[in-house]
FITIKOL-179957 format. One record per residue (C-alpha): x, y, z. Coordinates in steps of 0.2 Angstrom, whole numbers, plus 5000, padded with zeros to 4 digits. Example, Ala and Ser with C-alpha at 12.3 -4.5 7.8 and 13.67 -1.06 7.14 Angstrom:
2
506249785039506849955036
// end
This chain:
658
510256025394511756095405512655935399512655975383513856095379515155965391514455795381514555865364516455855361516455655369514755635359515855685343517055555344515855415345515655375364514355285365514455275384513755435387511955395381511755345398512155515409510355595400509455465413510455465427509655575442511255595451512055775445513855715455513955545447513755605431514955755432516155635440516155515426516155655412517755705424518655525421518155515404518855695397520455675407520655505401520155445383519455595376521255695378521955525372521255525358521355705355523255695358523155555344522355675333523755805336524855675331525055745313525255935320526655865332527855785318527555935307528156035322529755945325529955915307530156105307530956125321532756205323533556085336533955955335532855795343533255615344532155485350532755325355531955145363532155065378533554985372534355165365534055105346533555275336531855285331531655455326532655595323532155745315532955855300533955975311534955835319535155745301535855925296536655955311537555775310537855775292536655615290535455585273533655565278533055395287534955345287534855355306533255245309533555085317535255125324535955075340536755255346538455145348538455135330538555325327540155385329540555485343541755575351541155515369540955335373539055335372539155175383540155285395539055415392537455315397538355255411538555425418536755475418535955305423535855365439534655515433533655445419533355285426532255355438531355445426532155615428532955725416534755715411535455885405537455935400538655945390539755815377540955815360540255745347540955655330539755725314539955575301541155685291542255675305542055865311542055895331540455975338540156025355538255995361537256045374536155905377534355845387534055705389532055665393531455495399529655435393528655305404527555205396526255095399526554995416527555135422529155085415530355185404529955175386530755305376532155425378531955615370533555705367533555895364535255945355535856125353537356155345538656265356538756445351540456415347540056355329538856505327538856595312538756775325540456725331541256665313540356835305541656925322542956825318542856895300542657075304544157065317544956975303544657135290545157245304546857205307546957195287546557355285547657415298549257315291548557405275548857575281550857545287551957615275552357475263554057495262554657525280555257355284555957355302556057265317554357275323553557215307554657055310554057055327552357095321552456945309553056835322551856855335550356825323551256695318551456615335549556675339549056565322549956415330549256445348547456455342547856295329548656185345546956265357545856205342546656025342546656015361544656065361544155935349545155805358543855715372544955745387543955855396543655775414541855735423542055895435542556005420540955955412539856005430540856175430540256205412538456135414538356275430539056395421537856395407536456405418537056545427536656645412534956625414534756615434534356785443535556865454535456775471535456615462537156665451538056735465537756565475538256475459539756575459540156485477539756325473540956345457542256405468542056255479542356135464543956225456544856145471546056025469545555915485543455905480543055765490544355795507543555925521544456025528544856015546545056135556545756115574545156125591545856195604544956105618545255945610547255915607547055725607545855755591547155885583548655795583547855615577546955685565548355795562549555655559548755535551548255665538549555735535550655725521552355725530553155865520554155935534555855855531557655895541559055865528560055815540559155655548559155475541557955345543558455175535556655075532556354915543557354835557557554675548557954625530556754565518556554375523556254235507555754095516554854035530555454045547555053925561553953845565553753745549552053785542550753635538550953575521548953555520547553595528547453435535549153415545548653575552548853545573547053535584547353675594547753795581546453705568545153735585545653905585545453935568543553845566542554005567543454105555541754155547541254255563541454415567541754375584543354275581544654285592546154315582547454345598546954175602547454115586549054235589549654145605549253955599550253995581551854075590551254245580551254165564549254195562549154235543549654085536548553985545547054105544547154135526547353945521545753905529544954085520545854055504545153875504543553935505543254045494544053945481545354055478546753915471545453875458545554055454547254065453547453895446548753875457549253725467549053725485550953715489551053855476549953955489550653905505552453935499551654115495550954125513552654095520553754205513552254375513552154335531554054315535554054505528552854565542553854625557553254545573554254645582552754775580551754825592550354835580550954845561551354645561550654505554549154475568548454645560548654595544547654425548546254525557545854625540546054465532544554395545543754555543543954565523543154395521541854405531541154575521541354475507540054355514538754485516537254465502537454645497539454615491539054445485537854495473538854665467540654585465541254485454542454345456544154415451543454575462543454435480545054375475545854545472544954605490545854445498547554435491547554655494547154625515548454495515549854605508549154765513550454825528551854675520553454765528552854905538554154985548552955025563553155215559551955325550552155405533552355555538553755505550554655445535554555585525555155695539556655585543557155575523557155405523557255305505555755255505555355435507556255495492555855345481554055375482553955585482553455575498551855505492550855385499552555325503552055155513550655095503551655105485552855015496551754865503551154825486552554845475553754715485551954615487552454595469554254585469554154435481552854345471553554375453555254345458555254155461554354025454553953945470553054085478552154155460550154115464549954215447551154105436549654005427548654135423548354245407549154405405547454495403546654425418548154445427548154635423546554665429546754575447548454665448547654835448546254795458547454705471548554895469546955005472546354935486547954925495548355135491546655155498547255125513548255285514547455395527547855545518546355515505545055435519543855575517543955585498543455375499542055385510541355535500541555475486540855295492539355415501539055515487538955385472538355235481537355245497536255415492535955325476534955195484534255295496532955325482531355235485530755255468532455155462531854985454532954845462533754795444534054975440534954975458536054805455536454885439536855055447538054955460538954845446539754965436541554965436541555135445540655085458541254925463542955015464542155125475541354975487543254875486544255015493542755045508542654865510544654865515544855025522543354965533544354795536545854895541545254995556543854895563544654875579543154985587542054875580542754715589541954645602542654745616544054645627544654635606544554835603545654865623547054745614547154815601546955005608548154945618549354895605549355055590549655165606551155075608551755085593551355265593552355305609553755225600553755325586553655495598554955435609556255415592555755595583556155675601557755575602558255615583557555805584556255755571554555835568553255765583551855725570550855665585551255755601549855685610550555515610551855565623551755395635551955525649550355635646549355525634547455485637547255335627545255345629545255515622546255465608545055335604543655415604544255565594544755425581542955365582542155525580543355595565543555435557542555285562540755325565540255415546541355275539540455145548538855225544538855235529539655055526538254975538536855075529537454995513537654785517536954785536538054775553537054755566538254655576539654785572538654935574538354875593540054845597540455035591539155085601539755005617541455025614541255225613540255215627541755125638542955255630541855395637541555335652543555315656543555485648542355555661543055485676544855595671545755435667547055395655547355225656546555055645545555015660544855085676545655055691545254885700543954905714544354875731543554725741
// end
């Protein structure tokens, strides 16, 4: 009898399966099962039973709710958000929500919060929206995932509020303020006309057209991502308690500043070597002397090929240099091999055997002559006379480029036009560098300098006469035979990447690239198409492209180590050149610690590892898997320190004695 106040309910709604617990002796079992069978069917189908009350609920509600499929075609919506939209009843049902007009993208929109609701968490913020008499409203908005039966996302439940701004509290102010000031103007003596009525008169009238243009410029969509988080935190400081609203108040000061994704770095006073590299390559080079000049390169720009005659196929290419070529694909490729066999003319040979393949003529629908003719003229523009900045650099991020490009992760994220982009912007990346860094430039005034506005001065540079030397003739144009849309959209990809190059914005890259990409995947719960489709929005393959090259460009610590000394060996160089010319012109030193007199080379390149390489590499390894690479780093660093700890400043140690 102690059952049956528990069976009674179950017994009610025709469960027949609980004749059996009267003749079952077992007290647990059948608790157990009463257990299972009240949290599972019986609420069920007391929930279905609700279903009625639950409609009548919404029906009546005063927000706004939206209810959409998988495949975001509206299913429901309920008469505050047909009042709210301006919509007739069941004019909505069997939408897609593209079809609504909207002031937002919704595409864009969804795009946006993917991330969140793809997982099955809730989305919540704020967005203008586009009622269907054309009227802008601003909506605070959440978004609810619903899983369904195999644990996948069914439904999606949108809760809408109207922003207080389009309360009737705040037009019923507007209207008292506004009968206020009539009364007041009421009160003046009719007939005194003088100079501050006119300028009364004229101020309202200037207030009427600053609120009119405000108004216009709120119900324009231009608001930007972060301006939508400083609103969505805002809002919810209202409602938070103190602690919490004072730490918001932090974070929102945080976001307000202009550089959001760039750290700030502060220097160290036992490490100078870290200071001044980091220091210098950071910097901006906004300290100029109006008196010094600095004409760009040491040679003019070359538009032809210079000896020796390059192959006209791959084919006629000579054994030692097509041996030294063969294992391109590898990261271990020995590219001052391939230097010394080619007389330093490495990228043309290089990139003929990478462009080939990946296909890239096909692409291009170029001819093969086209292409070499190309290769010539972009590497007659590199200065071999560069320690570092030449054209064996630009063939090692070529080598590098290409064989990220191999790894499965990028091959099934990118598309094609992106690989052809991602080649063509390693080729050209450093096309005429003057072996002297940005911030050298601007400091010495040079034209370049004042061309750009002192802003990412080189790297507009490389890809701008990239440009100029391929568009300029027939003979070298690679791009003549395609269509002006697709054309466009390799040209901006080939730009991007090559300004991502620029230190100046390193950190803000491998934020952004941390932030958006790698954390994202981090999330077990992530199904793999939800992750591919997370990866190949145009955003985010933007975001892999520029690590991808910004990784290419300074893999040097990631060589195979007798690879990593040379080329150590080499951008010190270049350095001490550039610190030996700004002493002898009076210039800014924007890198004292690359004197050639006091320098210690293995503290330099292990303060380039630690500030710059090992996050980067990190996060780049974590995302398509370097093992091979990640080892190098390791023993590289640990060389470095090793040198470091015995006091010396040189590339090696000092031979041993027999």
């Amino acid at each position: 009898m102690c059952f049956m106040p528990v069976l009674l309910p179950p017994l009610l709604l025709g469960n027949n399966d609980y004749k059996r617990f009267t003749e079952n002796p077992s007290i647990t079992a059948c608790y157990n099962e009463l257990l299972q069978l009240e949290f599972g069917e019986v609420r069920s189908q007391l929930k279905l039973r609700a279903c009625n009350s639950v409609f009548t609920a919404l029906e009546k509600s005063q927000e706004a709710v939206e209810i959409t499929s998988e495949s975001h075609i509206i299913q429901y919506v309920n008469p505050a958000f047909e009042r709210t939209m301006g919509y007739q009843s069941g004019e909505l049902i069997g939408k897609e929500l593209g079809e609504v007009p909207i002031n937002e993208k919704k595409a864009d929109l969804l795009d946006t919060i993917n991330s969140c609701i793809r997982i099955g968490k809730e989305w919540q913020g704020v967005y203008y929206s586009k009622k269907k008499n054309g009227d802008n409203v601003q909506q605070n908005v959440k978004i609810i995932p619903v899983v369904g039966q195999g644990g996948k996302i069914r439904h999606y439940v949108s809760i809408i509020r109207v922003c207080n701004g389009n309360s009737e509290t705040e037009k019923t102010h507007e209207r008292v303020a506004s009968d206020s000031q009539t009364d007041s103007q009421t009160n003046r003596r009719k007939s005194s006309v003088d100079i501050r009525c006119v300028s009364s008169r004229t101020n309202e009238a200037s207030t009427q057209r600053r609120h009119s243009s405000l108004a216009r410029i709120h119900s324009m969509n231009i608001e930007a991502p972060i301006t939508k988080v400083i609103n969505i935190i805002s809002a919810a400081q209202e409602s938070t308690p103190m602690p919490v609203t004072e730490a918001l108040d932090r974070v929102l000061e945080i976001l307000r500043t202009t550089e959001l994704y760039s750290p700030q770095f502060r220097a160290r006073d036992d490490d100078p070597h870290a200071t001044a590299l980091v220091g210098g390559l950071l910097s901006d080079g906004l300290r100029k002397l109006p008196k010094s000049e600095y004409v760009l390169g040491t040679k003019t720009v070359q538009q032809g090929p210079s000896s020796p005659v390059a192959p006209t196929s791959l084919q006629e290419v000579p054994s030692r240099i097509a041996q030294a070529v063969e294992d391109e694909a590898l990261w271990d490729f020995d590219i001052f091999e391939l230097e010394a066999v080619t007389y330093n003319r490495p990228l043309i040979y290089l990139a003929l055997k990478t462009y080939a393949r990946f296909r890239i003529c096909e692409y291009l629908n170029c001819s093969e002559t086209t292409l070499r003719a190309w290769l010539e003229v972009i590497e007659a523009n590199y200065h071999s006379d560069n320690p570092y900045h030449n054209s064996t650099h630009a063939a090692d991020v070529l080598q590098a480029t290409a064989y990220f490009l191999s790894r499965e992760r990028i091959k099934e994220v990118l598309e094609p036009v992106d690989e052809v982009a991602a080649l063509i912007a390693a080729t050209i990346h450093d096309v005429d560098h003057p072996g002297r860094t940005n911030a050298f430039l601007c400091n010495s005034g040079s034209k370049l300098a004042i061309l750009y506005n002192d802003i990412a001065v080189l790297e507009s540079h490389h890809a701008a006469l990239a440009f100029q030397l391929t568009v300029g003739n027939d003979k070298y144009n690679i791009f003549k035979n395609m269509e002006r849309s697709q054309y466009r959209v390799l040209r901006q990809g080939i730009v991007d990447m090559v300004l991502a190059t620029e230190m100046t914005k390193h950190f803000e890259h491998v934020n952004r690239f941390v932030t958006s990409v790698t954390k994202p995947l981090e999330n077990e719960e992530l199904e793999t198409e939800a992750s591919s489709a997370l990866l190949r929005t145009p955003e985010n393959r933007t975001l892999i492209k520029r690590m991808m090259i910004k990784c290419a460009d300074v893999s040097n610590p990631c060589r195979a180590l007798e690879l990593c000394i040379e080329w150590a060996a080499r951008i010190s160089e270049e350095y001490f050149s550039q610190t030996d010319e700004e002493k002898q012109r009076n210039l800014p030193v924007v890198m004292p610690a690359f004197d050639r007199s006091t320098c210690s080379i293995p503290k330099a390149q292990l303060s380039f590892m630690d500030y710059f390489i090992t996050e980067m590499f990190d996060a780049w390894d974590a995302f398509i898997g370097l093992p091979e690479l990640m080892q190098h780093l390791d023993n590289n660093f640990k060389y470095w320190k090793g040198l470091d700890d015995m006091k010396l400043r040189s590339l090696r140690p000092p031979p041993e004695n027999p």
